[in-house]
N, C-alpha and C positions, 0 to 999 in steps of 0.2 A: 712290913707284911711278909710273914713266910709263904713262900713257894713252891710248891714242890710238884716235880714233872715225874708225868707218870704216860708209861706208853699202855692205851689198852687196842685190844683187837677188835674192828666191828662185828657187834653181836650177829651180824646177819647171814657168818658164814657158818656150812658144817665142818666142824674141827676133822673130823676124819678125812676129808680129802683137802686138805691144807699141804698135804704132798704136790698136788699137781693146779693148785693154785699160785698166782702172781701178789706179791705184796703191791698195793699201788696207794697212789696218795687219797686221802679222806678231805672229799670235798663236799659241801651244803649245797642246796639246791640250786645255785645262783640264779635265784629269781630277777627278770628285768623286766624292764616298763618302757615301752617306747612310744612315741607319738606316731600314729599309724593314718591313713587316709579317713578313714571311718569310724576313730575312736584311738583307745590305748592298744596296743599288742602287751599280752604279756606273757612270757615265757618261763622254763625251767627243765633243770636234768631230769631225767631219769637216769639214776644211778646205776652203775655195774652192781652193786649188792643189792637193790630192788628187785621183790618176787615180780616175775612175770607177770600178775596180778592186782600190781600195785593201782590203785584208783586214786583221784587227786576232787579239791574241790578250791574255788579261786575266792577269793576274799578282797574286798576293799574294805578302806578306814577314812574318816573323811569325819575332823573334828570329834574325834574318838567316836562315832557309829560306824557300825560295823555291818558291810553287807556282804552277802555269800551271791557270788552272782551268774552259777549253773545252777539248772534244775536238775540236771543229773550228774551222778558222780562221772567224773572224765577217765576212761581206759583204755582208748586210742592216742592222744593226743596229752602232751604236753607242753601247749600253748591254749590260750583264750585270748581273742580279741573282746572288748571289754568298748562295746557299741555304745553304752548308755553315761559314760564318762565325758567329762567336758575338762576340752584338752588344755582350758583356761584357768583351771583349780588346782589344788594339792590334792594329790591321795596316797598310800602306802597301799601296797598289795601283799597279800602271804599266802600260802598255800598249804594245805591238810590234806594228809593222805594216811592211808590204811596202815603203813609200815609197823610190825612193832617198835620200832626207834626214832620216838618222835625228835630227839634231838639234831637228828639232820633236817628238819623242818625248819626248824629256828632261823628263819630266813627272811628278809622281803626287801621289796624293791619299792624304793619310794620315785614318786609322778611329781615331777614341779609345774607350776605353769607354764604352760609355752613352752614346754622343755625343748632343746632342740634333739634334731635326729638321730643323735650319736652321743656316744659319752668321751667327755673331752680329759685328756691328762696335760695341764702347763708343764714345759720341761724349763730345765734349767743348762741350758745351750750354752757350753763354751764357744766365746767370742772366736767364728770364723770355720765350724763346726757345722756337720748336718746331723739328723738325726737316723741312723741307719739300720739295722737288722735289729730285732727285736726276738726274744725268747719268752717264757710266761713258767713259772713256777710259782708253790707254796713256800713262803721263805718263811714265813711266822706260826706256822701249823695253826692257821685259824679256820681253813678250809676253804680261801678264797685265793684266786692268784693273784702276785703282782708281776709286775713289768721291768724284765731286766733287757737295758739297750745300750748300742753299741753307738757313740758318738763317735762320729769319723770328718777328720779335719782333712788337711792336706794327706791325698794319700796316692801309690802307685801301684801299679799292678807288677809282677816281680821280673815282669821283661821288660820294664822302663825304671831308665836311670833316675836320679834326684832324692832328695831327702824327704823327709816326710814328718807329720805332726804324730804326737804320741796317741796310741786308742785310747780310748776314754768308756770306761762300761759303768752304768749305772740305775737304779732301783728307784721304782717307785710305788706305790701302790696303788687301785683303782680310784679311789679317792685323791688321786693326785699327790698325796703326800711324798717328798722326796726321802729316801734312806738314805741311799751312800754314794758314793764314787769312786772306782776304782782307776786308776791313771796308769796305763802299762809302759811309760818311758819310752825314754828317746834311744833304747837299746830293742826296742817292738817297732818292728815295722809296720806301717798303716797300710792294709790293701785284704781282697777279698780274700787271699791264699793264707795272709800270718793268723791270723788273731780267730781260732773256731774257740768260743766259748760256749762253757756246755752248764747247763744249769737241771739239777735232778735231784734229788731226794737219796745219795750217793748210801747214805752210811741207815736208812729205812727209820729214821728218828722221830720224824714226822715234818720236819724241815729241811728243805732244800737246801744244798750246798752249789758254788761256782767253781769251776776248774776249767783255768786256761794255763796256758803256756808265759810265763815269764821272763824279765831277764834281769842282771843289774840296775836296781833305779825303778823298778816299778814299784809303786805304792798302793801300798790297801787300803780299805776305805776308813779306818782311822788313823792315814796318815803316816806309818809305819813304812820305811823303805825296807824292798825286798834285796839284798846283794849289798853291792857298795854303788850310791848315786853319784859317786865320782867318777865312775867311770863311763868312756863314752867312745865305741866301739863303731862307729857310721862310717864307713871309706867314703873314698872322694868321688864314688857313684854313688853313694847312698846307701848302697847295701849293708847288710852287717852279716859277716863271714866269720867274724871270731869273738870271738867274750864266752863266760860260761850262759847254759842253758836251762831253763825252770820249767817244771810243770808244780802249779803252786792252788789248793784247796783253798776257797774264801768260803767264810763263814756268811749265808744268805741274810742275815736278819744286817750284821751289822758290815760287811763287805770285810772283815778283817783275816788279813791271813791265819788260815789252822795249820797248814803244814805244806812244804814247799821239798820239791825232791830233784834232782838233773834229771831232765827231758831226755826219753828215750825216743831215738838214735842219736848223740850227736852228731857234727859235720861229718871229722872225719876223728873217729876212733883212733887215738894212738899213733897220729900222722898230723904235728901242728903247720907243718910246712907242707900240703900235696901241692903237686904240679899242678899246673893246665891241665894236661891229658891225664892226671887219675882224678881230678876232679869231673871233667868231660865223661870218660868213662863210668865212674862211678854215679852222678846223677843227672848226666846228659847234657851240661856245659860248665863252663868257669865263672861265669859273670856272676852264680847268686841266683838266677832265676828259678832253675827245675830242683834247686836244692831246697828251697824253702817253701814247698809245696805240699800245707800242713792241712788234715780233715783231721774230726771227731767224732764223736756218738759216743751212748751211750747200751749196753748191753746185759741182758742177764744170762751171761754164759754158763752159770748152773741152774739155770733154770728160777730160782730162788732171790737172788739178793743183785743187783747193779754193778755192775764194773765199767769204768771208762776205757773208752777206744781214744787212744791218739796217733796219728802216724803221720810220716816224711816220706816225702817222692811219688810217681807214681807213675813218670815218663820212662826210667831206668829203674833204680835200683827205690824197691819197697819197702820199709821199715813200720810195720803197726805193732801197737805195743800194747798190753792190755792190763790196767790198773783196778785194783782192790781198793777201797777203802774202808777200813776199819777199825774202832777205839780212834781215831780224827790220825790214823795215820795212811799216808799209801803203799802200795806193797805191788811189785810187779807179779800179776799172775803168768804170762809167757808172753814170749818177744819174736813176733814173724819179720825174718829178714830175708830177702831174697838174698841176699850174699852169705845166709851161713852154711849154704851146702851147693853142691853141684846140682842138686837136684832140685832146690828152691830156684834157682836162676832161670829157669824156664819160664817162672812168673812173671819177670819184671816186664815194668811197660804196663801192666794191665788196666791200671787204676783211671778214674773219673774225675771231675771235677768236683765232687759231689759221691755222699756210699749211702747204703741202705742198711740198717739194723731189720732184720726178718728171721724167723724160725723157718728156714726153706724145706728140713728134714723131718719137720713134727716131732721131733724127740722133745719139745718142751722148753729148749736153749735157744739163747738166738744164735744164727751165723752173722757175720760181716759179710755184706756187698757190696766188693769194693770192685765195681766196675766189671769188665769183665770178668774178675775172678772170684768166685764167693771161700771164705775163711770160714772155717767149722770154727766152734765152738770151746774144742784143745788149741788153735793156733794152729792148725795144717788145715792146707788145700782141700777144699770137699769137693768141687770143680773149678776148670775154667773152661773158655773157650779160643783161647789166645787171639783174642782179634784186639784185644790192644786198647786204648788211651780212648774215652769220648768224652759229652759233656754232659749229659742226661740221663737220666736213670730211675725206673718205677719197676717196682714189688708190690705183688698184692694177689690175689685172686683175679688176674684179668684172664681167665679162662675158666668158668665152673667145670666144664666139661672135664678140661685135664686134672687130672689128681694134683691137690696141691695148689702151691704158688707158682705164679710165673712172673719171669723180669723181661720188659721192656728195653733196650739198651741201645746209645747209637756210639758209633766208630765213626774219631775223622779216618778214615778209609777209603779210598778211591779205588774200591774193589766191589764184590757182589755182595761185600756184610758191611755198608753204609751205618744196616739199620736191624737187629734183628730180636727175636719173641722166642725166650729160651723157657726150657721147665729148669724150676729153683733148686730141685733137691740133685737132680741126675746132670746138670748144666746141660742138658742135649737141646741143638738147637730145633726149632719147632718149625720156624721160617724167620725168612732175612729180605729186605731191599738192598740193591744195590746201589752205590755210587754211579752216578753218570756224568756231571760236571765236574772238574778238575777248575780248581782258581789260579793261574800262575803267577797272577801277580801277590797273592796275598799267602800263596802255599796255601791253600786252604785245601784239606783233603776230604773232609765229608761232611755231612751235618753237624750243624751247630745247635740246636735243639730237636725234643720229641717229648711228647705226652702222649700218655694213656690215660683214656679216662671214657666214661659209661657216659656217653653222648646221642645212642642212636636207638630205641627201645625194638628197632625190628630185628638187632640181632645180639645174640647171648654175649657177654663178655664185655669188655672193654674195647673201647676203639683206639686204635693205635694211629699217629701222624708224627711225620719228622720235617725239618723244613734246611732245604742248602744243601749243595749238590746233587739235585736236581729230584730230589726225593718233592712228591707232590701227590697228594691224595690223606685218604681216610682208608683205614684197612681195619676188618675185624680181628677179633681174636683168633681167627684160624689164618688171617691173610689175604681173604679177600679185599680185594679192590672195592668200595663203594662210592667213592664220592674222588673226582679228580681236585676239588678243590680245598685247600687247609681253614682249618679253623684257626687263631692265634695259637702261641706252641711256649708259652709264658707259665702259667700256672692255671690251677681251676681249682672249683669251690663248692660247696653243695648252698646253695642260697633260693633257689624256690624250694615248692612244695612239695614236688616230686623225689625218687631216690637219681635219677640221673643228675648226672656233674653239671654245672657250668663252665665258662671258659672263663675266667680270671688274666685278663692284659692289661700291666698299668694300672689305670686306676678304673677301669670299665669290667664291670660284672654284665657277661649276657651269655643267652641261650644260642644253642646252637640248632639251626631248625633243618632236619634232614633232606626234609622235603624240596626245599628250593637250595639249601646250599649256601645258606651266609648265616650269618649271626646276629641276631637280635637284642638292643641292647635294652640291660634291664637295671641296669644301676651304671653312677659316672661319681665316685668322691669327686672328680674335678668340679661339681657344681658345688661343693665344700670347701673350696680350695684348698687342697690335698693334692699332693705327691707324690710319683714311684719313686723308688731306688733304684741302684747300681745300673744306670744307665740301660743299654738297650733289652737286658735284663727285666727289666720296669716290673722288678716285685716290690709289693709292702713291707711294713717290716714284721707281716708276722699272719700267714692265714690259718686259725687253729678255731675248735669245738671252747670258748673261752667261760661260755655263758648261757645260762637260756637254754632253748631246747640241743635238737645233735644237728642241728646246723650250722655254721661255720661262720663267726668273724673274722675282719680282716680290718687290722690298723694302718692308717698311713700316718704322716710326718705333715701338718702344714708348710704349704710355699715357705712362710716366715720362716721357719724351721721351732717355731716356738712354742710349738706345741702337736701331743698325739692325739689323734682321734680314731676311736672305736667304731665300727659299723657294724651292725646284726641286723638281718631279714626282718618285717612287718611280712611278710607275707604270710597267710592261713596255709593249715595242712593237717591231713588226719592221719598225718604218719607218724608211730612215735619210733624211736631205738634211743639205747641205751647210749650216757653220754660218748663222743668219740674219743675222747679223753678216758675212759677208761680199756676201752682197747687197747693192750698193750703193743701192738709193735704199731698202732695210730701217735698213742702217746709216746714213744719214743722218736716219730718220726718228727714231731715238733721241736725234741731235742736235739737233732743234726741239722731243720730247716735251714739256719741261717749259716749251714757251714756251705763254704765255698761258691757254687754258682746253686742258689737256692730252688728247691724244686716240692711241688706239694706233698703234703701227705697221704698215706694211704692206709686203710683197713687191713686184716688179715683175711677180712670175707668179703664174698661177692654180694654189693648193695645191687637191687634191683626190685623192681613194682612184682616181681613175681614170688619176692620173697615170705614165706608162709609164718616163717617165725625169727621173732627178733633174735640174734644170737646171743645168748648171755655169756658175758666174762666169766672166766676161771679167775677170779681176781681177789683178794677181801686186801682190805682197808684197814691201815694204822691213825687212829687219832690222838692229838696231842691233847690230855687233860692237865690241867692248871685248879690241883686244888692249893683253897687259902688255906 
């Protein structure tokens, strides 16, 4: 059979302002079917290229009859609970709508009997392995995601000595079906700091690529050693301080390396032998720990087309580095050091556990937010605020009132900026909590978590809380004090009907009720048996817009470890917006999720019940045709 691949552009954009549009990926309806209290749930996108006016109508099939089963066209809502289905039969569900392009229709979701609640993926678990962080891109340009996850065996965190089992990344698709395996060697350290893989649609082809960090001896998913597997560089703490260093392109369909280039920064540049005290110096100790202290993302610095963020350090000395990809090769676009100038060194220290890809400036580009210091879009400083090193961090519109975006941010700091709510483009700070507790025995110096998120409808903005060092309460967008007591400070979700968040802890979905002050629970996977990750962290491996309407799945990992399970909302709503997946700094924020200590995603606009009009994307869509 001849093949031949062709890129075309969705018809549904105006070419003329293709200047100040995002290329984003081309996805189908993903219609789903769940078994709901009262009948099927069934759901679907609305698309970033759907007019505002788009109407839908629901269909069932049941031994090839065909029923339509609204009376009116639907242009609120994109979901129907499907009352009159017996949850004991087969049926397929499809959906029609007004679009002139009906081939993004060509969709459905099929109903088995007794289905259960969630859609199940078998893994294929390396003996002694759990199943860990979880990413979701297009790797076939068929318009549906698959599932790329992070299998983690023995592993340590980069302040404990011991050796560790090799990462293991690999593909599946919603259908369960396994692709590939990518095995990153015993010259990759296992733990939350080494291994950020970043999975995106790098080179706009219509298929996703993988970019992580390699070394001698890792292998791609046809088997292929990357370096020389003879060598084996692990010291007698486990660490690995010397051997060459990779940052290496796998190709999404088949996991096989496209192109492999040296990792920018190495350790230490043009110095094989530094001392104790210039390694101390240089990234804040000798042992290996604050050296290998690697994030990523992913970014459209000209506004246009995707470049990868990779970078080292972020206790001392800062090295982010930002890569091109393109014709399947990479290419450095510019390299932020805090040691190439006198005047860069003012930076170091700044960085997260965790950074934020956002356009803080509206010029159309995104900046890097990497903790306290946001990075323009050339590689220079656009703000900081020097308050230095924390664990958590959120961008978004959590103030409509203030022009712009605003970030959230906490500092271990045992001063009066614990905790503080900056504007994104100016870095000025807006207001701060302070630290009150000091841990001596643990050095612990300020909060160890903080979320924002749209919890309380009586007042505008996001609600901001931090927990540890004595920080305690609920504050608005402006800083008011409301509520002395925390809600969990893990992650959150949009899983009812409403535009306000949920609290997402573990494995328990529930509301937060202002009124009395605790939290109500409204979903538990433990009644699935399902499990969180990375310990007191206790996220899933993955809370993203996956499916179905713009409400938010979340995957866990079976106890056994032997399998993932998918969850999405039954619950009715006559809210519609456009998918959150085509929001572009929403979908880029699924692409850094699982880097470092994991934190949820966010919009570039303010969701709220007061909101008068859906925001549409500046976005259009590449799909992949396959003519014979």
């Amino acid at each position: 059979m001849n093949i031949k691949l062709k890129l075309i552009l969705a018809a549904t954009l105006f070419s003329g302002l293709l200047y100040s549009q995002r290329q984003m990926e081309y996805l189908q309806r993903g219609i789903v079917a769940i078994p709901a209290y009262s009948g099927v749930f069934v759901s679907w996108r609305l698309l970033g290229t759907d007019a505002q006016n788009t109407h839908f109508d629901v269909y069932r099939t049941e031994n090839n009859q065909i029923k339509k089963l609204n009376d009116k066209p639907l242009y609120k809502e994109t979901s129907f609970l499907d009352k009159t289905a017996d949850k004991g039969r087969n049926y397929t569900y499809f959906i029609k709508s007004n679009t002139q392009h009906q081939e993004i229709d060509q969709d459905f979701a099929k109903y088995t009997a007794n289905q259960k609640p969630y859609f199940s993926i078998p893994l294929k678990t390396p003996e002694g392995y759990t199943p860990n962080d979880a990413s979701v891109a297009d790797l076939d340009g068929d318009g549906e995601y698959e599932i790329i996850l992070h299998q983690t065996g023995k592993s340590k965190d980069n302040s404990q000595k011991g050796e560790t089992d090799p990462p293991v990344i690999q593909a599946y698709k919603l259908n369960g079906q396994f692709l590939w395996e990518i095995n990153l060697g015993k010259n990759i350290r296992e733990g939350a700091h080494y291994t950020q893989f970043l999975v995106y649609d790098l080179d706009q082809d219509g298929k996703a690529e993988i970019v992580m960090k390699t070394a001698d001896g890792s292998k791609d998913g046809k088997g292929k050693f990357i370096g020389d597997p003879t060598k084996n560089y692990v010291n007698e703490n486990g660490m690995i301080l010397s051997g060459p260093e990779f940052l290496t392109v796998f190709d999404g369909q088949s996991g096989a390396e496209i192109h492999t280039v040296n990792y920018q920064v190495p350790r230490f540049a043009g110095n094989l032998n530094p001392t104790n005290e210039q390694m101390t110096e240089t990234w804040g100790d000798a042992k290996g720990n604050r050296i290998d202290r690697f994030l990523g993302a992913v970014a459209y610095l000209d506004g246009k087309m995707p470049s990868v963020i990779m970078s080292r350090g972020y206790y001392t000395r800062t090295a982010i580095a930002a890569w091109d990809y393109k014709d399947k090769k990479l290419s450095l676009r510019w390299l932020f050091d805090t040691e190439s100038s006198e005047d860069n060194k003012q930076y170091r220290g700044q960085g997260n556990h965790n950074l934020t890809i956002a356009d803080v400036d509206n010029d159309g580009k995104d900046e890097i937010v990497f903790g306290a210091m946001t990075v323009d879009d050339n590689g220079k400083v656009l703000n900081s605020t020097g308050y230095g090193h924390g664990d958590a961090l959120h961008v978004g519109d959590l103030d409509p009132i203030n022009p712009g975006l605003e970030i959230f941010d906490i500092q271990e700091r045992f001063d009066d900026a614990g905790a503080h709510f900056r504007d994104g483009k100016t870095g000025k700070v807006l207001w701060k909590l302070p630290s009150t507790i000091y841990s001596q025995a643990s050095k612990f110096q300020g909060p160890g978590r903080g979320l924002s998120l749209n919890i309380d409808p009586r007042y505008g903005g996001s609600e901001c809380w931090a927990a540890g060092a004595g920080l305690k309460g609920v504050y608005t967008a402006k800083g008011k004090k409301i509520s002395d007591k925390n809600p969990a400070v893990n992650m959150g979700i949009y899983w009812d009907g409403d535009f306000l968040s949920e609290i997402l802890d573990g494995t328990v979905v529930s509301k937060w009720d202002w009124k009395n002050e605790k939290s109500n629970l409204i979903f538990d996977a433990k009644d699935f048996q399902c499990e969180s990750n990375n310990g007191t962290k206790k996220n899933p491996s993955l809370v993203a817009d996956l499916f179905g309407d713009w409400r938010e799945e979340v995957i866990y990992r079976t106890a056994d470890n032997q399998e993932l399970r998918i969850f999405s909302t039954t619950i009715p709503t006559n809210h519609r917006l456009y998918t959150l997946m085509h929001n572009p700094q929403y979908r880029l924020s699924i692409v850094w999720q699982n880097v470092g200590y994991n934190q949820p995603p966010h919009t570039d606009y303010y969701l709220d019940e007061s909101l008068k009009e859906v925001p549409k994307p500046k976005i259009f869509t590449v799909k992949l045709k396959i003519d014979n």
